[in-house]
N, C-alpha and C positions, 0 to 999 in steps of 0.2 A: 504493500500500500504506500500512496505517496503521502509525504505529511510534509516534508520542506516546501515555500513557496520560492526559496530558493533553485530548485530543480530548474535543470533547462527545460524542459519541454513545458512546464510552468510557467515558466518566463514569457517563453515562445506566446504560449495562449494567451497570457493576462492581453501581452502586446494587440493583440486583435480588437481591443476594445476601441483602437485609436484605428481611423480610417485610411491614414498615411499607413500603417503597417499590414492591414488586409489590402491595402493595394499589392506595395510589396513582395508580402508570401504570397498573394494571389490564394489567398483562406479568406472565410468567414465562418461566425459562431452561430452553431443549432444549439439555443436552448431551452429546456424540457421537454416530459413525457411527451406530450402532442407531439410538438414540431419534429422530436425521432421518429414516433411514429408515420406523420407523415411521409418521414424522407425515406424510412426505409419501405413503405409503399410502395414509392414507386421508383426504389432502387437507384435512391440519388449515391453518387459514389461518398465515403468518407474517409476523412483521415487519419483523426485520433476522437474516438470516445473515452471519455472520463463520468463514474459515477462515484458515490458515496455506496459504503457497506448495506446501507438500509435501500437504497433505489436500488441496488441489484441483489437484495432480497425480495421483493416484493415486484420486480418486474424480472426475471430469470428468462421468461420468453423473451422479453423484446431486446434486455440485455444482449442473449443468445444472437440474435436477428443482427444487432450492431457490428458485433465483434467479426462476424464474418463480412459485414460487407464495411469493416473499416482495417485502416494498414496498423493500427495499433489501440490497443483497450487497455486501462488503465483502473484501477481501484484508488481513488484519493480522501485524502478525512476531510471533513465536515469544511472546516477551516479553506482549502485549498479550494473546493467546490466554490465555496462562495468569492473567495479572491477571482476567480478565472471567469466567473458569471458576471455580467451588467446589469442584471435583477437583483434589488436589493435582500429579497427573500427565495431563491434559488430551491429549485424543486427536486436537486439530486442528480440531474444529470447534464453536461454539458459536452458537445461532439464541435469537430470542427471537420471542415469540409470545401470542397474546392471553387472558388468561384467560377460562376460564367458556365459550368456545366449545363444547364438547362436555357439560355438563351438561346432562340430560334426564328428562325422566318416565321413572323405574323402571320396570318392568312390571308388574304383580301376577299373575305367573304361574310356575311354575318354584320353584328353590330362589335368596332373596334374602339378602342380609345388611345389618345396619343397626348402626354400628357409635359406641356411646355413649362420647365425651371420650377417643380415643383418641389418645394423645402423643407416639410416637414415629414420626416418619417411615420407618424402615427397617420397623416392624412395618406400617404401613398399606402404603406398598408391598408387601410382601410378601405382604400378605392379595389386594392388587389383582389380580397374577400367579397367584397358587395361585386367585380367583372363576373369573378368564379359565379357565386349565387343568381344572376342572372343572366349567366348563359354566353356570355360575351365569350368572342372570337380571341381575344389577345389585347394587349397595351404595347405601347410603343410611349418610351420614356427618354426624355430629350437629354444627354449626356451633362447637360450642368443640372443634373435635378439630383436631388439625394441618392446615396448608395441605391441600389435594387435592392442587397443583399444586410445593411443596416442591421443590426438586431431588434431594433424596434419594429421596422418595416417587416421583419420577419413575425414577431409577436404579432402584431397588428393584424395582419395577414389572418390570425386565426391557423395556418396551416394551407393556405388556399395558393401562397406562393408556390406550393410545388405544384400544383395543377391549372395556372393559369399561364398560358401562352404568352409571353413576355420579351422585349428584345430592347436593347438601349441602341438610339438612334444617333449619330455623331454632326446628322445634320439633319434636324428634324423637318423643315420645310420642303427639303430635296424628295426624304423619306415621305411626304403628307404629298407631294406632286406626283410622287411613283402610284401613291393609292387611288388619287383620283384619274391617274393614267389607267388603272387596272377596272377601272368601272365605279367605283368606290364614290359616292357623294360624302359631302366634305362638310362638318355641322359644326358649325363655330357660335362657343355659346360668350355672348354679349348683352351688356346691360340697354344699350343701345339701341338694340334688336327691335325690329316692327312685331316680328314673327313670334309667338309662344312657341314651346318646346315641342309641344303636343300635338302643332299642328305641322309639323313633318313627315312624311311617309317611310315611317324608321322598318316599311318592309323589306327596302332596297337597302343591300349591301350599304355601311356607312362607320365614317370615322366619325367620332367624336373629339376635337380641340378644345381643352382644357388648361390655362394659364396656371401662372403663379398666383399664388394664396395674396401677394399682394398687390401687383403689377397689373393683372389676368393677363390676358391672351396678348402679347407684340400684333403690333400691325403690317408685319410681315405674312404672319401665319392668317388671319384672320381675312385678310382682301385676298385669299387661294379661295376659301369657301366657298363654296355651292350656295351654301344657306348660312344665315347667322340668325340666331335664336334667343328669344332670353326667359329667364323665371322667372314669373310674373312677383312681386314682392308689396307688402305692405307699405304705405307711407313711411317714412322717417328711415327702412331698414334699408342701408347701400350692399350688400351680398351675403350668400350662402356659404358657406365652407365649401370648399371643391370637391369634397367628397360626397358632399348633400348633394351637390349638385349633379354629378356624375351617377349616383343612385337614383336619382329620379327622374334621369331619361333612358338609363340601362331599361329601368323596369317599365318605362313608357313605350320602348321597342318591343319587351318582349310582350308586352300587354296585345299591342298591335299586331305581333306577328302569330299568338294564338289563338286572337280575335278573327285573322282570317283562315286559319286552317280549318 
């Protein structure tokens, strides 16, 4: 069992809490029961799992499931658990794992989202969960917007990060011209907008543009758009969270799309 927090491979891990160094090793942290379970789902590769004596009593199957599909498995005390976790109250296990393994070509089919310098981890997770739950095709994440892989964007997430089609763009406007090149209408949501949300024909193949929490959307990205849209809002209140936002036209597609089948 490990009990120095002095250990290298300790070291190594704590290090991953700072973004400069999961660049770096090109790692990031899976932490708790859920988010392993998820990952070994669907057989995301890993690299080091680490539990406490009591989580690999009580979890012996999904233990078992780690160990094989990680390069190294570790037993550590209480202490070291929570040094290497970014949760203040750490649930026993914590894996590290390789980044960029599951980014992939988007689809250009369905309802997509493409989401321009967004900053907060808890909101990108959350967008990630609510794609999953309503059915959406994939995100496409503009390369200045927080980590993918964040450990909050991973909590956040619920677990839905590993099953939601996902890809960071390096030129998101180039990327938002190639979709409307492939048939894809292009839904740019604006305060501005003449248009409600709802009155779009979210049956057709479509991206969804979605700004910075405080900027919103450049007017680069915005004058590509087919359509610009807004949510309609009470007196006095100037916007939504972008993640309110982003759930209430996901669900507005797919409202529409099994309104006509």
């Amino acid at each position: 069992m490990l009990t120095s927090l002095q250990n290298p491979l300790i070291k190594e891990i704590r290090k991953l809490h700072s973004t400069k160094e999961r660049h770096k090793q090109k790692l990031f942290l899976l932490e708790g029961t859920h988010l392993l379970e998820e990952a070994c789902a669907v057989n995301y590769p890993l690299i080091t799992v680490c539990c406490t004596p009591q989580w690999q009593t009580t979890h012996p199957s999904l233990w078992e499931t780690a160990c094989s599909r990680s390069e190294r498995a570790e037993i550590v005390s209480e202490e070291v658990l929570s040094a290497i976790a970014t949760t203040v109250q750490p649930d026993g296990v914590v894996a590290t794992a390789k980044r960029g393994e599951l980014q992939t070509q988007v689809p250009f089919i369905g309802t997509v989202l493409a989401l321009e310098t967004v900053q907060d981890p808890g909101n990108l997770g959350t967008i990630i969960r609510t794609a999953a739950a309503a059915g959406a095709s994939g995100l496409w994440l503009s390369g200045d917007s927080v980590d993918l892989d964040n450990p909050k964007v991973l909590r956040a997430s619920a677990g839905q990060w590993f099953r939601l089609t996902t890809a960071i763009s390096e030129d998101l406007k180039a990327t938002v011209q190639l979709c409307q090149q492939s048939g894809m209408q292009i839904v740019a949501t604006l305060p501005s907008a003449t248009l409600t949300y709802w009155e779009v024909d979210w049956r057709k193949p479509s991206l969804i543009l979605l700004g910075n929490e405080g900027a919103g959307l450049s007017a680069d990205l915005a004058k590509i758009a087919d359509k610009q849209v807004k949510i309609p809002l009470s007196p006095g209140v100037e916007s939504l969270n972008v993640a309110i936002a982003a759930a209430l036209m996901l669900y507005e597609a797919q409202r529409q799309k099994r309104q006509g089948e």
